[in-house]
N, C-alpha and C positions, 0 to 999 in steps of 0.2 A: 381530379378537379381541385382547383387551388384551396383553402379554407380561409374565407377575408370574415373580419372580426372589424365592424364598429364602434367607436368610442365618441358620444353624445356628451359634453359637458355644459353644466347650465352653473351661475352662482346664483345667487340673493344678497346684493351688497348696493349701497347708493354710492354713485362716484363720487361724490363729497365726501366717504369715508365717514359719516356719520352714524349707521347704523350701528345699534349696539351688537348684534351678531350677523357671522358671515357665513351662512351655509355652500359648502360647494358638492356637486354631486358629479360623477363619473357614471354612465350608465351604458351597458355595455350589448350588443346583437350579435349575436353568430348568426350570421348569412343561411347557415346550413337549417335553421327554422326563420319559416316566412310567416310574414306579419299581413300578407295581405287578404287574406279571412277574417281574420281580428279587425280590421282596417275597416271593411265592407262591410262587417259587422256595426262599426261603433257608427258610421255614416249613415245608415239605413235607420238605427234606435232614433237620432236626428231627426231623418226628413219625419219619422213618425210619428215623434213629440212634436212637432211644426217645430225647431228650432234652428238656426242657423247653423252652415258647416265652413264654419269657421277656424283660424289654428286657434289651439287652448294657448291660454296665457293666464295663469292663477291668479295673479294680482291685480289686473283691470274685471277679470270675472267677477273677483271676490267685491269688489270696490265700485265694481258698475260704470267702470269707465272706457273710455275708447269704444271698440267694436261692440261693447255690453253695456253701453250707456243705454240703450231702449229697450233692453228686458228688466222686468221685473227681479224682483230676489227670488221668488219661486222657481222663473225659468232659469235663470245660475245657479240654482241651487242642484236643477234635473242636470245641468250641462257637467256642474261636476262630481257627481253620479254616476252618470253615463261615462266621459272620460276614466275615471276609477274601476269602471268594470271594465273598459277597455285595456287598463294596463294589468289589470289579473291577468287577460287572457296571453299576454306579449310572451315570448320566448328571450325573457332579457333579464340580464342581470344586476345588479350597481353597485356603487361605493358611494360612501359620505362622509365630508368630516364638517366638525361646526367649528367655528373659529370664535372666538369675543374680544374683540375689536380693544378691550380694553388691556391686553394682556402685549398688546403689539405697538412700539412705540412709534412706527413710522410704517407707511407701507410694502418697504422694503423684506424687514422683516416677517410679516406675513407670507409677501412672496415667498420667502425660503423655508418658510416653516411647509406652507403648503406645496410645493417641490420635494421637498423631503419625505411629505406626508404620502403624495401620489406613490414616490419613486417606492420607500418600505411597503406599502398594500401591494403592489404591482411585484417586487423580489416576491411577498409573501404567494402571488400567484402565481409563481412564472411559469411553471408546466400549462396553465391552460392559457398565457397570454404565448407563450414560445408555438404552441400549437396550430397557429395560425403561419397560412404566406404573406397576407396582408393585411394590413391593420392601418384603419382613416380613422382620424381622430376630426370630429366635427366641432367644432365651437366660431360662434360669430366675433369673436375679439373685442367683447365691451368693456371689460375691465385685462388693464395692460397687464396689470399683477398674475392673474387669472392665465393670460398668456405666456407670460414668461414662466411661470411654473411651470406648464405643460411641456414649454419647448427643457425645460431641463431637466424635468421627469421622465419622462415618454423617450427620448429621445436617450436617455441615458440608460435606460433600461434595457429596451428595443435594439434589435438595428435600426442604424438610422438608414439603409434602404428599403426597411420594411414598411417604416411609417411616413404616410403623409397628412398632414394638416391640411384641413378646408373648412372654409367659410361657410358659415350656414349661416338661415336665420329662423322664425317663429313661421314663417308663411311656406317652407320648403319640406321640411322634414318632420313628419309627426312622431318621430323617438326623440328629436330634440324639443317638441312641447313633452314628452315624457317626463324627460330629467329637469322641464320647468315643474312638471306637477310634485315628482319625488325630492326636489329642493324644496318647495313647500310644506309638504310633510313633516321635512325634517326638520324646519322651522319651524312651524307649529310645536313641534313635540318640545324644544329648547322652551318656547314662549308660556307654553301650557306651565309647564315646571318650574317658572321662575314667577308662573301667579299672573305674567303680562300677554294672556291671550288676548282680551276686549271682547268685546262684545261679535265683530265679526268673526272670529274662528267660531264662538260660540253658535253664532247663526248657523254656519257651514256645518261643521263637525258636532256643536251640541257641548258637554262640557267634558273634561278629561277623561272619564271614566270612555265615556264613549268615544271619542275618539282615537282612544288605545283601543279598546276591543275589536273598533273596525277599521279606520281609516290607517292607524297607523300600523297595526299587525298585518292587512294586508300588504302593505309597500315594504313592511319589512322583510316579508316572506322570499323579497326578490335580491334579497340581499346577497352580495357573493359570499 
């Protein structure tokens, strides 16, 4: 049986190019462990708490907007709880790099930094990414940068008849709200440390201490 390997990529960046940092994340499934006990698992703790099964998206969660505009703080707070135990239980792996926006004088070179970044992690693995027959690389195309690194990473690394690119989005695949929640994470952790969490992470996660102990050593445990 062939061995296919998914690749979920999510960033944290405003197309305006105004944020002061750009987390991106690569998150990774071997087909050969299934997700769909964990799945049926995180949907049932839901209809339990009465609360909507909805795709996760961390920043209207967190902010109370869009599909979370009519829950409370309490019920987002259970929903990303619930989601957080659900990615404990995943059979998946990731990467991360953060970027600061202020180090890049054009988006150009960002792009190439982050290509660079992907293609060295990926040589760094290549016995367990070589290990696969096929390998689908999922990202919805919102940020072009974001795109064109992958096609020159992935692509460069890989054979290029092993890998295919596909479109997704938040309402399709729930490993791609994964690597929305683990790009989260990893922005917190940058924001925590430079003193500009606010008062919402604070709400969410509590204050630094605690969200190293829990939030962020778990997501990091899945670390490749």
């Amino acid at each position: 049986m062939a061995k296919e390997l998914s690749i979920f990529v999510d960033e944290s960046g405003d197309r305006g190019g105004k944020a002061r940092y750009y987390p991106l994340v690569l998150a990774f499934h071997d087909h050969a462990g299934s997700i769909a006990e964990a799945v049926t698992g995180y949907e049932a703790k839901l209809v339990r708490a009465d609360l909507p099964n909805i795709p996760f998206h961390s920043e209207p969660l967190m902010n109370g907007h869009k599909d979370y505009e009519f829950l409370d703080i309490e019920q987002r707070k259970v929903m990303l709880a619930r989601f957080s135990s659900f990615v404990r239980k995943l059979p998946i792996s990731y990467i991360t790099f953060v970027y600061h926006r202020s180090q890049f004088e054009d988006p150009a070179r960002l792009m190439e930094r982050m290509g660079r970044d992907i293609s060295s992690a990926m040589i760094e693995h290549l016995g367990f990414f070589q290990s696969f027959d096929d390998v689908k690389v999922y990202y919805d195309n919102g940020q072009d940068i974001v795109k064109q690194a992958l096609d020159r990473s992935v692509g460069k690394v890989l054979s290029k008849g092993v890998v295919r690119r596909r479109k997704t989005s938040m309402t399709d695949y729930r490993l791609e709200q994964v690597a929305d929640y683990l790009c989260t994470i990893e922005l917190a952790l940058v924001k925590y440390e430079a003193k500009e969490n606010g008062e919402t992470y604070n709400k969410f996660f509590g204050g630094i201490g605690s969200f190293k102990r829990n939030w962020f050593k778990q997501a990091r445990s899945k670390r490749i």
